[in-house]
N, C-alpha and C positions, 0 to 999 in steps of 0.2 A: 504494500500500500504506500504509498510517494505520498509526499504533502500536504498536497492538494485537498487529496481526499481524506487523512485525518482533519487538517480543517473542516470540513465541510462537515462531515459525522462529528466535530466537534460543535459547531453550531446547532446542529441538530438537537444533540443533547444537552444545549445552554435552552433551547425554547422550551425541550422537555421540560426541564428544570424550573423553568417559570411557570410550567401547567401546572405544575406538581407539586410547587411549593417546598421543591427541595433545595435548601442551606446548605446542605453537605457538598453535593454534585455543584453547586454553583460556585463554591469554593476550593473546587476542584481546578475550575476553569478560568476561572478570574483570577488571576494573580495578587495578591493582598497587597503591594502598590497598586492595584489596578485602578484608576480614576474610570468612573461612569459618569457621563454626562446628562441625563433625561433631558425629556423638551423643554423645562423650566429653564436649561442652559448652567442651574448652578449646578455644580462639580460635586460628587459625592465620594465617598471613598464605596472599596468593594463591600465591607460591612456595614455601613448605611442600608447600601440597594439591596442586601442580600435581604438583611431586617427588614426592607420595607416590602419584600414578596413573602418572605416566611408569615408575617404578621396580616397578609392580604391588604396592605394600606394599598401596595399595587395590584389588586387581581388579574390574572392572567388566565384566561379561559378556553382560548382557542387559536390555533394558529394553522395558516395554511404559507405554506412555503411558494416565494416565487423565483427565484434565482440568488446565486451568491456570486460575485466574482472577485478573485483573488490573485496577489501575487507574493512570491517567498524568491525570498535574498536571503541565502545562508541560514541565518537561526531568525530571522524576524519576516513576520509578513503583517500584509493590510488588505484586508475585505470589504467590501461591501456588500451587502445580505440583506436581501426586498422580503419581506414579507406581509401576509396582511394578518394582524392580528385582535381577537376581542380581550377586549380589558376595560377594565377599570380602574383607570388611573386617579391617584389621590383623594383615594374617595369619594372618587365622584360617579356617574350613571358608567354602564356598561355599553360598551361601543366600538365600530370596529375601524381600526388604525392600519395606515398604510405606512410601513414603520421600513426606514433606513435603516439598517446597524452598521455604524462606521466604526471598523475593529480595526485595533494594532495588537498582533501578536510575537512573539517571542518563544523560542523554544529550548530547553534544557534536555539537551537528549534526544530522546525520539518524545518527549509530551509537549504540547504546544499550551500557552495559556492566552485569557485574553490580559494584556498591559494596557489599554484603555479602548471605552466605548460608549460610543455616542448615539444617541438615541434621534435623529429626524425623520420627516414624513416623505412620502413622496406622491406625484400624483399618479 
């Protein structure tokens, strides 16, 4: 399996992670420097965002996958990952988001993490 496509099944299992409400796995993948961004644009650390899905303040309900594309240089790569997902963000109504993920990755070995990720829409 080449890069590519651990990223990619790596993403896969970061949405998992958001349906499921799993802390563990998402701390698996997000590297604890990792800066997230949300659409509010402030910066959060990875145990913020991680708390604010364990806690359902972000529900994440549903996700259908539209493309990711990627590139890797040595041990670091950057994605971009369309999907459209339903959520409820900041407690507020539930709704479905057409959600960019701007990711920088980093890899230790053969496991990739994310080192920061930004949350925008697209149309």
């Amino acid at each position: 399996m080449n890069d590519q496509q651990k990223i990619s099944i790596l993403f896969q299992q970061f949405c998992n992670a958001l349906l499921e409400k799993d802390g563990e796995t998402l701390r698996t993948i997000l590297h604890p420097d990792c800066i997230v961004i949300p659409l509010t644009g402030l910066k959060q650390t990875a145990d913020t965002f991680i708390s604010s899905v364990e806690k359902g303040i972000d529900l994440y309900t549903g996700c259908r996958f539209k493309s990711i594309d990627l590139r890797v240089i040595g041990n670091s790569a950057w994605a971009i990952a369309k999907t459209i997902m339903t959520a409820a963000l900041y407690g507020g109504e539930s709704r479905e988001w057409r959600f960019s993920f701007k990711i920088t990755l980093r890899s230790a070995g053969s496991t990739w993490q994310f080192t920061e990720l930004r949350f925008t829409v697209f149309e």
